[in-house]
C-alpha positions in Angstrom: -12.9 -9.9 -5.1 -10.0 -9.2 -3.4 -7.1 -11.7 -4.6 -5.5 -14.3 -2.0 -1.6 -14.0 -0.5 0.2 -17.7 -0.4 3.4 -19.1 -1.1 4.5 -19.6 -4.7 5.2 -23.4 -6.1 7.2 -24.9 -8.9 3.4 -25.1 -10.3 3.3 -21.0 -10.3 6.5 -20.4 -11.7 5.3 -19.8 -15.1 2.7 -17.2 -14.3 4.9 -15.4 -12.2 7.6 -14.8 -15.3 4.4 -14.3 -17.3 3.6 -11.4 -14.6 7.2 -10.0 -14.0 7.8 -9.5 -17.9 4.4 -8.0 -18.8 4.9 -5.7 -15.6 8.3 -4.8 -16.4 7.3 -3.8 -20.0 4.4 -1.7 -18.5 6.1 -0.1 -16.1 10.1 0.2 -17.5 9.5 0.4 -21.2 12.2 2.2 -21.7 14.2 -0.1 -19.5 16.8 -2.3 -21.2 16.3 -5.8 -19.9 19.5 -7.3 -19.3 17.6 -11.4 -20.3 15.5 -12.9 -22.4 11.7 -14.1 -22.1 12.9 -17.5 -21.8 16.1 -16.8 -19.8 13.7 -15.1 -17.4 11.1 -18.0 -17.4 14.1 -20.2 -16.4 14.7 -18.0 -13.9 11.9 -18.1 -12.3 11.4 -21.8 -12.6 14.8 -22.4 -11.4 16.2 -20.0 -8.9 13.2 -18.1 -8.1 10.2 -20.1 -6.8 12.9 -22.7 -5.8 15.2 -20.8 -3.7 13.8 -17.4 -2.4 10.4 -16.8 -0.3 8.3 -16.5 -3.1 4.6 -15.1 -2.7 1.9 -14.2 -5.2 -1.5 -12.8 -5.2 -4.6 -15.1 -6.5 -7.7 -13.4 -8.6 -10.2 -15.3 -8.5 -10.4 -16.5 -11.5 -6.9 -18.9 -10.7 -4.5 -16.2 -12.6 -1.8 -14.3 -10.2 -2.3 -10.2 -10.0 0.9 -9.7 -8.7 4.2 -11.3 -6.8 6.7 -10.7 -3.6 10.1 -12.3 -3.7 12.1 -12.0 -0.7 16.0 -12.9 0.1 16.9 -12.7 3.3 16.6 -8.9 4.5 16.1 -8.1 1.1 12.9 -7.7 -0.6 13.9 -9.0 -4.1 11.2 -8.7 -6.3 7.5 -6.8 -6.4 5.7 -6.7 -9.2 1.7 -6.5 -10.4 0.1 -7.5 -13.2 -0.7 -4.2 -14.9 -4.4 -4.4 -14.8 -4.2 -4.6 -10.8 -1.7 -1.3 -10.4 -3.5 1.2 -8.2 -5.9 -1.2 -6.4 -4.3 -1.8 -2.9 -2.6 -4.7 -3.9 0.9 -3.3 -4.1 0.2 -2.1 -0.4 -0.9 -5.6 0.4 2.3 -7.2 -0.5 4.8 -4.8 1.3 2.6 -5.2 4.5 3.4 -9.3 4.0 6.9 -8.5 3.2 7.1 -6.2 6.6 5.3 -9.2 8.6 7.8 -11.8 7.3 10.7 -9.9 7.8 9.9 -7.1 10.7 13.7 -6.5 11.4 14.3 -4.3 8.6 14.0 -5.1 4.5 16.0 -3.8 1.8 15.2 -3.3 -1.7 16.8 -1.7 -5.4 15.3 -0.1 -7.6 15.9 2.0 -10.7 16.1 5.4 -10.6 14.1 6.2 -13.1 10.9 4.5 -11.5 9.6 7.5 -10.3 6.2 5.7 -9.0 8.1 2.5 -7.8 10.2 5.2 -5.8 7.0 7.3 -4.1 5.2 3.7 -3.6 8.0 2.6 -1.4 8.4 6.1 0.5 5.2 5.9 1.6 5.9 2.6 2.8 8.5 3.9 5.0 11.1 3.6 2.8 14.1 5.7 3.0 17.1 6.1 0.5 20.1 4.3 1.6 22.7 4.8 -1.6 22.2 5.6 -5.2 24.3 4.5 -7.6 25.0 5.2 -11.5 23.9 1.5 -12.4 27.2 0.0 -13.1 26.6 -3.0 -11.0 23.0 -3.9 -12.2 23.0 -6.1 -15.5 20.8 -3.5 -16.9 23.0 -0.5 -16.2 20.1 1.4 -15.2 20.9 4.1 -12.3 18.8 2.9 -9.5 18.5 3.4 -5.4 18.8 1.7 -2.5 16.0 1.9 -0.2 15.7 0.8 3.7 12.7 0.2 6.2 13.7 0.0 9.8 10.8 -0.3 12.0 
């Protein structure tokens, strides 16, 4: 079944982190992550689901498949669980993040993420700037990307 889209709570916060790190180590294992499991839990708990427009997408069976975090123009934070990569869900969320945001979104990402950087082209993505990663706490080269409608 195709899983639900709705607004994160302080409940969620948890299995959102637990969705961001595995899909970070899937998908950036060679990636240095600038925090901690824990720092990234509080995170989450925090900041996250507390001060950004936080979505997530429902399986079913109660567990989240994937998460949308939006700040301002900028869309923050997309990640899937990495059992749920490939099946339309990724699609799903950047449609919601258009919707809530149809002026124009912004987003980083790291260089590196080859497939993170096609996804969002197709999207309508275009690169904006691309820098050698000295301002990112991972110091990862990454690109900024911009959708205008």
């Amino acid at each position: 079944m195709t899983p639900v889209l709705r607004r994160a709570s302080a409940a969620d916060a948890e299995a959102l982190a637990d969705v961001w790190l595995r899909s970070y180590a899937a998908a950036l294992p060679d990636v240095r992550r600038a925090h901690t499991d824990s720092e990234v839990r509080d995170w989450f708990r925090h900041v996250v689901v507390e001060r950004h427009e936080t979505w997530l997408a429902e399986a079913e069976d109660g567990s989240v498949a994937g998460l949308l975090v939006l700040d301002g123009p900028e869309l923050d934070q997309l990640y899937l669980a990495p059992e749920w990569r490939g099946q339309g869900l990724g699609d799903r969320l950047v449609t919601l993040a258009k919707s809530r945001r149809p002026s124009g979104l912004s987003l980083w990402t790291f260089r590196v993420n080859a497939p993170a950087c096609r996804f969002y082209a197709r999207h309508g993505f275009v690169e904006a700037e691309r820098t050698d990663g000295s301002r990112n706490e991972e110091k990862e080269p990454d690109v900024r990307m911009t959708w205008t409608p």
